[in-house]
N, C-alpha and C positions, 0 to 999 in steps of 0.2 A: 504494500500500500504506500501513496507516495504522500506527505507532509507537507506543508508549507505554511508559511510564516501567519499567523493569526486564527489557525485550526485549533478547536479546543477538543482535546483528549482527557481519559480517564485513565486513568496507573494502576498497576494492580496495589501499590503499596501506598497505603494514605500517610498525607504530609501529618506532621506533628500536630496543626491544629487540625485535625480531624477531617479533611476536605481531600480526596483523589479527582479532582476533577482542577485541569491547568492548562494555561495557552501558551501554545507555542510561540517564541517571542524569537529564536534565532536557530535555522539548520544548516546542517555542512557537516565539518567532523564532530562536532556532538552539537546537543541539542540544547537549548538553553528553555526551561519552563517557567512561568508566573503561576502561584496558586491562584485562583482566583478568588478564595474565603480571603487568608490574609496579606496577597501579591507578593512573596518571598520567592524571589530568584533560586530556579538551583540549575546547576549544568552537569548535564551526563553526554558521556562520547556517545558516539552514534549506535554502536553494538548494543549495548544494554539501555539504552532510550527506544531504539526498536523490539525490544524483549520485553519491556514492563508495558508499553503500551497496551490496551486492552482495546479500543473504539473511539472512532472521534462521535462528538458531542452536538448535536443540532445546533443551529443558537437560538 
């Protein structure tokens, strides 16, 4: 499945404050996520950002 910049997806693994649901904010060699509960940047390389993905999210 192919990604791009403003796609929102859900993770199999929920962020700390309790939200798996995040937008894509940067792709290439890894992926950069915004929570969307409390907008906390994380960046995973592309291998394992392609692995936790689960489904992108309607808006």
């Amino acid at each position: 499945m192919e990604y791009n910049i403003g796609d929102k997806v859900r993770l199999k693994k929920q962020h700390p404050c309790g939200n798996r649901d995040f937008e894509i904010v940067r792709v290439g060699v890894d992926f950069k996520f915004k929570c969307l509960k409390c907008e906390h940047v994380i960046v995973l390389d592309r291998q394992k950002a392609l692995k936790i993905i689960t489904k992108k999210i309607e808006n």
